[in-house]
Structure formats: C-alpha cells, structure tokens
C-alpha positions as CSV (number, residue, x, y, z in Angstrom):
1,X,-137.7,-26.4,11.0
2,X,-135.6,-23.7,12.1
3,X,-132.3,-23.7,10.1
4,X,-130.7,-20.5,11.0
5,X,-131.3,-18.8,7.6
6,X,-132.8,-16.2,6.9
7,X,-136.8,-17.0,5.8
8,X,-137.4,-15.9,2.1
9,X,-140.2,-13.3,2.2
10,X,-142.0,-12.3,-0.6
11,X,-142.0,-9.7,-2.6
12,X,-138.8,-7.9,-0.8
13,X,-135.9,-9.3,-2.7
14,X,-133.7,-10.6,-0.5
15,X,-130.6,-12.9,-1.0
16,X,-131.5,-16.4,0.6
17,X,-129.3,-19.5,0.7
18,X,-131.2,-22.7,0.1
19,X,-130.9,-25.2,2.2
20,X,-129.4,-28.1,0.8
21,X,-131.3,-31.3,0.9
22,X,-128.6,-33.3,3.1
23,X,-129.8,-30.8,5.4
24,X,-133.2,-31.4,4.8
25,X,-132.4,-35.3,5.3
26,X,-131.0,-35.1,8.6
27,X,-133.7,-32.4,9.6
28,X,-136.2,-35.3,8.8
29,X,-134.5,-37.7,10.5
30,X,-133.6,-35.8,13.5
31,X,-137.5,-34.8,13.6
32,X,-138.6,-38.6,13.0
33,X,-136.2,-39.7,16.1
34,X,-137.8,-37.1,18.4
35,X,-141.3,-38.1,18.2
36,X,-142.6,-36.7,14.9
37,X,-145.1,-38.5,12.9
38,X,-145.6,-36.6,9.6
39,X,-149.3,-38.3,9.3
40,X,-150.3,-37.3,12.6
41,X,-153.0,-34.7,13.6
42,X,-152.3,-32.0,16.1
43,X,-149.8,-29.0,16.8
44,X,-147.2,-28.3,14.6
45,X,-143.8,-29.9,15.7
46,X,-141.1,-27.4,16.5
47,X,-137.2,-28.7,15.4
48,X,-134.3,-26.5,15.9
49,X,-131.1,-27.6,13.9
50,X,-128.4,-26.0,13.0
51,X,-126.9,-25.8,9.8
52,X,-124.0,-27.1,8.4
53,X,-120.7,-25.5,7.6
C-alpha cells in the first residue's frame, strides 16, 4: 500500500513516521472493497491511499 511516506530503508538512518493503525484499518478495508482477497494466489494488489492529516 502506498501511503505517501517515505519507505524505511535499512541501514541509512532516516526519520520515518509510522503509519498509524487507523490508517492501516481503512487501508485494509479500502483494499478488501476493491477486490482483494488476502488468501488468494496471484499478483500483488496495488492500493494507493492517502494519508490522513
């Protein structure tokens, strides 16, 4: 899921913000409404959503 943060890459120290579960939530839910099933074999299942302010 794309959140608009910046990916935390190892071993660079970088300052990250998590990403807070509500937005996890709702990245799950908005993924689960637009076809994905988690179980389900095949390509990986692009979701942009932006994050909350």
């Amino acid at each position: 899921m794309e959140t608009g943060r910046p990916a935390v890459m190892e071993p660079d120290p970088v300052q990250a913000e998590l990403v807070p579960p509500r937005e996890v939530v709702a990245g799950i839910r908005a993924a689960r409404s637009s076809g994905w099933t988690p179980c389900s074999d095949g390509s990986p299942f692009e979701l942009r959503h932006a994050a909350a302010s």
